[in-house]
N, C-alpha and C positions, 0 to 999 in steps of 0.2 A: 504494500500500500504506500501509497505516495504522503509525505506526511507534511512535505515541506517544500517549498518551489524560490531560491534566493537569486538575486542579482549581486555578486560580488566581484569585485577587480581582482579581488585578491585569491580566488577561490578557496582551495583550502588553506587555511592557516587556524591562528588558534580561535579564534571564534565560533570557525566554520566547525576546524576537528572537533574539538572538544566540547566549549560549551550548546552548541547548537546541536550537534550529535547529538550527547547527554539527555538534555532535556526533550528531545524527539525521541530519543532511544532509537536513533538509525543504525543499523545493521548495513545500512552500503550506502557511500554516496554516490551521484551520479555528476562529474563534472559533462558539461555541454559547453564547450569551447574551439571556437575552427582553429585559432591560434594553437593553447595549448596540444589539440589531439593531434595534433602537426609537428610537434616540435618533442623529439624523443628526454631532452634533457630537461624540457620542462615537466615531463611525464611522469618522468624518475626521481623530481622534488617534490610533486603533490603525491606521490606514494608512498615517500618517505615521512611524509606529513602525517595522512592519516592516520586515526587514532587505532590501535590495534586492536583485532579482533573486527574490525570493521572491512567490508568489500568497497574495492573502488575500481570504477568503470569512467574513461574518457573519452569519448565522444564528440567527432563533429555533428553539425545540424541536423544532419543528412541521415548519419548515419546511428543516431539517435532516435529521428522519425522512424528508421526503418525498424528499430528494436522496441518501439511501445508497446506495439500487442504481446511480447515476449514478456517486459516488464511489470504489465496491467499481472501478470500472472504470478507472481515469484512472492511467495508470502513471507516477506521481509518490511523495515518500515524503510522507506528507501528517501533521501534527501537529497531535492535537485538542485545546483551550481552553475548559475550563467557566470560567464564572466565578463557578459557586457549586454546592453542592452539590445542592440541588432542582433545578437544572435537569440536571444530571449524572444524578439519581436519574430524571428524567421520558423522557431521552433512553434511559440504558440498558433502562426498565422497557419500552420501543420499540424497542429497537437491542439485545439481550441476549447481543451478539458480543464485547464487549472482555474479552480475558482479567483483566484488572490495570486499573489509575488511579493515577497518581499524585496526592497531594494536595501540591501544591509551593508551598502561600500561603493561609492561610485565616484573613482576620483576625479580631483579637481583638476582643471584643463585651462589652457585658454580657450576664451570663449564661453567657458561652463558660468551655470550660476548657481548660485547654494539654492537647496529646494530641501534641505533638512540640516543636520548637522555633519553627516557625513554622505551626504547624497551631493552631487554636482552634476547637472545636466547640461551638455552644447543643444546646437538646435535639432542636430540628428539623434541625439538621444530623446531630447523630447519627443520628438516623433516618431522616434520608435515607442515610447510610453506611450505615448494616443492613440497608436495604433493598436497598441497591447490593450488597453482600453475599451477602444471600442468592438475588440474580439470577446468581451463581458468577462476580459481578469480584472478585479481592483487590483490595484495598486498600492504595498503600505510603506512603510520606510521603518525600520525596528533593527536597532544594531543588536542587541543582544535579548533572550529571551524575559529580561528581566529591567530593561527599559521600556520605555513610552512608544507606544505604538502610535505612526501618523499615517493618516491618508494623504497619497500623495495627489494632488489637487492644483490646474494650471489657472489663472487669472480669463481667457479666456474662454 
């Protein structure tokens, strides 16, 4: 079962392993990144990462959509990892199941603007949110399970 659905830059590190983990009780994460499932050395740091005893699967967009009916099935609690927005926008606009997302790490850029406390959006990321949007995921912003939960909400 799907428990959790986040936008992180960072994907796994300690928030993602440990305290996110923990409190989900995920048994496997799922990173969704075209960058990382590309890049063999960045592969071999987020598996180093994970917390033990936990599965970890890296996946581009693609090749993620093609493993959901696989995943809907695997009776684990399993916790998903963008690590950016356009890939988040490409997978839901494919996958248009997830109620919610958390955005829990979006760094800051030129051109970005603060939309939480560690949320920063350019104007392609917004747009990738509006789109994510109006596929009927909210949006929230929640860095750790044990802070303030925000809807994330554009002026427009």
């Amino acid at each position: 079962m799907i428990k959790a659905v986040r936008v992180d830059h960072r994907l796994v590190h300690g928030q993602v392993a440990f305290t996110w983990t923990h409190f989900l009780a995920a048994t496997r994460i799922i990173v969704i990144d075209d960058k990382a499932a590309t890049d063999e050395f960045q592969k071999m740091a987020l598996n180093m990462s994970k917390p033990a005893g936990c599965k970890l699967n890296i996946f581009t967009v693609e090749k993620a959509l093609s493993k959901m009916a696989k995943v809907e099935t695997l009776n684990e609690n399993i916790f998903i990892v963008f690590g950016c927005t356009r890939d988040a926008a490409r997978f839901i606009e494919g996958y248009p199941k997830f109620k919610e997302i958390n955005y829990g790490g979006i760094a800051k850029k030129e051109g970005s603007k603060s939309y939480g406390e560690v949320v920063y959006l350019n104007d392609e990321e917004v747009a990738d949110s509006k789109k994510i949007m109006s596929l009927g995921t909210k949006i929230f912003m929640q860095q750790l399970p044990t802070t303030k939960r925000e809807e994330l909400r554009f002026a427009d």
